[in-house]
C-alpha positions in Angstrom: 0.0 0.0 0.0 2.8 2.2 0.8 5.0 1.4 -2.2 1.4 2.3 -4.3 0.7 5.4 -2.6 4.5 7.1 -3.3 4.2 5.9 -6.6 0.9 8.0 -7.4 2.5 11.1 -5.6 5.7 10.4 -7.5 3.5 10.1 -11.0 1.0 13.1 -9.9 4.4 15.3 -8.6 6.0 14.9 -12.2 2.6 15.3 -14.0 2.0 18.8 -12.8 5.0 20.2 -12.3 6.5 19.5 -16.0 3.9 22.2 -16.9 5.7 25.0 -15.7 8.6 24.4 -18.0 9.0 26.5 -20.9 12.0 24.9 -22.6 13.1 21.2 -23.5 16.6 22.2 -21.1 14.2 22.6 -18.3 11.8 19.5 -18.9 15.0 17.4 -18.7 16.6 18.5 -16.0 13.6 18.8 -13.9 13.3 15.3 -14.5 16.9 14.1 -14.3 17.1 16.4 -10.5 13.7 15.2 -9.5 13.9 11.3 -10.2 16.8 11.1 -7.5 14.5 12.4 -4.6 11.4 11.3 -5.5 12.5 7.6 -6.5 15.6 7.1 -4.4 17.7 6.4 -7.1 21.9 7.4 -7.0 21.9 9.1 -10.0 20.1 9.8 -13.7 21.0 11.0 -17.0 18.7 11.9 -19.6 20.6 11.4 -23.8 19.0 13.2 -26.2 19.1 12.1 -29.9 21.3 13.9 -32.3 20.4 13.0 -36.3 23.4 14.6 -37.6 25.7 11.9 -35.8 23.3 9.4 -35.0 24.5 9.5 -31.3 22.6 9.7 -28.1 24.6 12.7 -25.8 24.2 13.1 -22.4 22.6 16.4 -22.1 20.9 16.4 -18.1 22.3 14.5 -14.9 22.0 14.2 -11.7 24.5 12.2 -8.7 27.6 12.2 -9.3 27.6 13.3 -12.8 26.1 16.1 -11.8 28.9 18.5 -10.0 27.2 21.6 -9.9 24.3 23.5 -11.6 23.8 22.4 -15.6 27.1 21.1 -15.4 28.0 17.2 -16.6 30.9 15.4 -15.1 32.9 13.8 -17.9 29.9 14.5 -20.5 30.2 11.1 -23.2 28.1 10.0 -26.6 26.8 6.4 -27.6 26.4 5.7 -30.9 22.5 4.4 -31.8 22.7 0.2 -31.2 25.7 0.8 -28.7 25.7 -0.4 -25.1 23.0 -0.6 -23.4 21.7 2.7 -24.0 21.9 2.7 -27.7 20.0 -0.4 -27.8 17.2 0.7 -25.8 17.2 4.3 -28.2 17.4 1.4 -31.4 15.4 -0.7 -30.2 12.5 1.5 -28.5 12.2 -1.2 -25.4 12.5 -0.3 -22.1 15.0 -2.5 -20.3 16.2 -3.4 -16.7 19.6 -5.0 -16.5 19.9 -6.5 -13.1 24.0 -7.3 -13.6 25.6 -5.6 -15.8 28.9 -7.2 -14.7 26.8 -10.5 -17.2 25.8 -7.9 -19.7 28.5 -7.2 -22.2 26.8 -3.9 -23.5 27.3 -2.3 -20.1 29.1 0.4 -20.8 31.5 2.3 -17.9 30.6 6.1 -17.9 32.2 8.1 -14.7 31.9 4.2 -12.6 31.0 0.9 -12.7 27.5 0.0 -11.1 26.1 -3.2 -10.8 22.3 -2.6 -12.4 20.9 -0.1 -14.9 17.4 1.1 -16.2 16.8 2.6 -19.6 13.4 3.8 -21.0 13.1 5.5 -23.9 11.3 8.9 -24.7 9.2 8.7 -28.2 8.1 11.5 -30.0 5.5 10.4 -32.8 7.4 6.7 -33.0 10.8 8.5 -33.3 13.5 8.3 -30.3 13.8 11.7 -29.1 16.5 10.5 -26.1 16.8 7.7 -23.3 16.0 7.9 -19.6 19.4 6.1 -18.0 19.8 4.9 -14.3 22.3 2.9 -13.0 23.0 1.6 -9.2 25.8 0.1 -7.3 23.1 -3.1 -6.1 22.8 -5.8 -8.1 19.0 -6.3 -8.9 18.3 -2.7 -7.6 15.7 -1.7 -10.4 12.0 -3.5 -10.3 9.0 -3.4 -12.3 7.8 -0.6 -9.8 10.7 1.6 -11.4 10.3 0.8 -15.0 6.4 1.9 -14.6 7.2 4.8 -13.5 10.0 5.8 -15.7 7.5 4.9 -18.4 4.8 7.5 -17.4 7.3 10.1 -16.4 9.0 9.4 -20.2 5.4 9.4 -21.5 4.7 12.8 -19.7 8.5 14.2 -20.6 7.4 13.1 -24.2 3.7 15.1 -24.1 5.6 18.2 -22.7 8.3 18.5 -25.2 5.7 18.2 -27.9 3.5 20.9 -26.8 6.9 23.2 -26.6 7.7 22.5 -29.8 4.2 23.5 -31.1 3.6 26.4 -28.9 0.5 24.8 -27.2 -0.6 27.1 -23.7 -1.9 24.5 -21.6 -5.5 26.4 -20.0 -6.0 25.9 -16.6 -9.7 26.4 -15.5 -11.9 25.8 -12.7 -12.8 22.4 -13.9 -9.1 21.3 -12.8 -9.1 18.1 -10.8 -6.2 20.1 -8.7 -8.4 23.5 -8.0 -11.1 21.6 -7.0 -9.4 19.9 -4.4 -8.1 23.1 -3.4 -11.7 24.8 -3.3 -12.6 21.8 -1.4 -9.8 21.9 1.2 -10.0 25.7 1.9 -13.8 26.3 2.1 -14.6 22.6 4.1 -11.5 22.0 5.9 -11.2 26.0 6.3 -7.0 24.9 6.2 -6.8 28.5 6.0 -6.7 28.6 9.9 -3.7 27.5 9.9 -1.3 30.4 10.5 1.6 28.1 9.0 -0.2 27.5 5.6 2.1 27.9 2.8 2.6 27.4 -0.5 5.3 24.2 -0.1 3.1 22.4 2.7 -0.2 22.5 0.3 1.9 21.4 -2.7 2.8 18.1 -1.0 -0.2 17.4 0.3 -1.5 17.9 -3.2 1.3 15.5 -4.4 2.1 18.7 -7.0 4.8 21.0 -7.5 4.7 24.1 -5.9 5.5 25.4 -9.7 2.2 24.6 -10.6 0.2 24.9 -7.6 1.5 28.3 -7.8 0.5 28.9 -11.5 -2.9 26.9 -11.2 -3.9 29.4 -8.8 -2.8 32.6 -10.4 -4.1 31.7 -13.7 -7.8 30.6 -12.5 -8.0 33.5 -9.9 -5.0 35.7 -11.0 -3.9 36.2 -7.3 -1.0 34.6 -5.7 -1.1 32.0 -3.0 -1.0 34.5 -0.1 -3.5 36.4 -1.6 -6.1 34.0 -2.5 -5.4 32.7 1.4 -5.6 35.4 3.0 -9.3 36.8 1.4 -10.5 33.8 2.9 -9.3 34.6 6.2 -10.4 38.1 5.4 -14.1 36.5 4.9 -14.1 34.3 8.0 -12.9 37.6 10.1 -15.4 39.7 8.7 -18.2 37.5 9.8 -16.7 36.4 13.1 -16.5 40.3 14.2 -20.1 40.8 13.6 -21.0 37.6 15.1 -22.8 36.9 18.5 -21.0 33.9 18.7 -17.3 35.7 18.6 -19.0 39.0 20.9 -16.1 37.6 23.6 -13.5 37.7 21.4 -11.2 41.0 20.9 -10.8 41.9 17.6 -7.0 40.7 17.5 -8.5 37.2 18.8 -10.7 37.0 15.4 -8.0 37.6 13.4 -5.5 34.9 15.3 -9.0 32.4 14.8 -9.0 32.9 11.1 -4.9 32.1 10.6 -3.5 35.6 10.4 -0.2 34.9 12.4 -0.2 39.0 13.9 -2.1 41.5 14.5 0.2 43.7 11.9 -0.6 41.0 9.0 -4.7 41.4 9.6 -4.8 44.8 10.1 -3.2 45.0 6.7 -5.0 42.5 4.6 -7.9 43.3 6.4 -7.6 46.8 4.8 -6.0 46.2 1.6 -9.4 43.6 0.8 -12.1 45.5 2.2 -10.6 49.7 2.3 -11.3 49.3 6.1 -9.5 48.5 9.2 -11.4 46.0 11.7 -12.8 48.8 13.9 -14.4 50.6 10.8 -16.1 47.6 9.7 -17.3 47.1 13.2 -18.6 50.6 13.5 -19.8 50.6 10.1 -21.8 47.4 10.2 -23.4 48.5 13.5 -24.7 51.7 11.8 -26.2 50.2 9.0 -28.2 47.5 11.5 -29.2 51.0 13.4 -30.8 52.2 10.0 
């Protein structure tokens, strides 16, 4: 159950946040920086094809290939049908090799390791590159893994195509993601919570904070703290008119809806409605004295 559950938030985590890429550089390194800590693996390198050589070159990494930044630690090319990569890129089959010590395609890149994963990335039934993994274990890689390098390949493969052709991905309202969102600030009212941010509800979304970020902005074009904090604005609003809250002090209301100080409501509380909370207060009791 556990194994299942990380392996939705891995796939849902990589499905979202590949839309907030712009360029093919950024698709693959997201992925190559990403499938480390969300996976576990030791390291990942993503070839891309080049037609004019007809060699796969290793143009994202992570691990020890990986030094710093964009950067690639002793960057090398395979030739298409070469080593275990350059099969997988001729052959368009995804492969585990549990030792490659028995497999005499392994090929030694910066140090030898003892099991590998390649899946390729299609783009209309060409090779576009190879997703590469390799670790120290024998028998490290399982079906689990090659799933999930075949959706994220699949997704990778979606997101180049719609750079290439200029396709604006619309975000609406109808958004499985937004919904959730409506759902979790309006029935769970997490809004309360002073700590709230815009990290904390992207994993418990399972999304990036990229596109959590965006998703908003785009459907409501506010940013996170502001769409939060007009629902804490709401909540106060009715709490300081309320018989029920008539024993609270107006900083107390505030604190109750998840502003963290009495500096942060008395701001948004007057940048959303043009008053401070006394005004509304005295302003709401003259208009029930009308």
């Amino acid at each position: 159950m556990n194994e299942s559950l990380n392996t939705l938030k891995a796939i849902s985590y990589f499905s979202t946040t590949l839309h907030t890429k712009v360029t093919i550089e950024e698709v693959i390194w997201e992925i190559t920086k990403n499938v480390i800590c969300r996976l576990g693996f030791n390291d990942c390198v993503i070839y891309l094809y080049d037609a004019e050589t007809n060699k796969l070159v290793q143009k994202a990494a992570s691990g020890m290939k990986n030094p710093s930044g964009t950067k690639i630690y002793n960057q090398i090319t395979i030739p298409i049908g070469k080593g275990i990569v350059g099969t997988v890129a001729k052959t368009k089959e995804a492969l585990i090799v549990k030792d490659t010590s028995l497999d005499s395609r392994y090929i030694i890149d910066d140090e030898v390791r003892r099991s590998e994963i390649c899946v390729p990335i299609i783009i209309n039934d060409k090779v576009f590159g190879v997703i590469d993994s390799e670790h120290p274990d024998v028998d490290f890689f399982k079906e689990t893994h090659l799933h999930i390098l075949k959706i994220i390949s699949s997704l990778c493969a979606q997101r180049i195509k719609d750079i290439k052709s200029n396709t604006k991905i619309i975000l609406t309202e109808d958004n499985e993601y937004y919904k959730k969102i409506i759902l979790l600030f309006e029935k769970e009212k997490i809004y309360r919570n002073p700590n709230l941010s815009l990290d904390c509800l992207a994993e418990r979304l399972c999304i990036s904070s990229g596109y959590l970020s965006r998703l908003i902005n785009d459907i409501t074009n506010k940013s996170f703290n502001q769409f939060t904090n007009e629902y804490r604005v709401k909540e106060s609003q009715k709490n300081l008119v309320s018989e029920e809250f008539s024993h609270y002090n107006i900083l107390s209301v505030g604190l109750e809806s998840g502003f963290n100080s009495k500096a942060s409501f008395n701001r948004n509380f007057k940048e959303i409605t043009g008053l401070s909370p006394q005004e509304y207060i005295a302003r709401n009791k003259e208009s029930v004295l009308c």
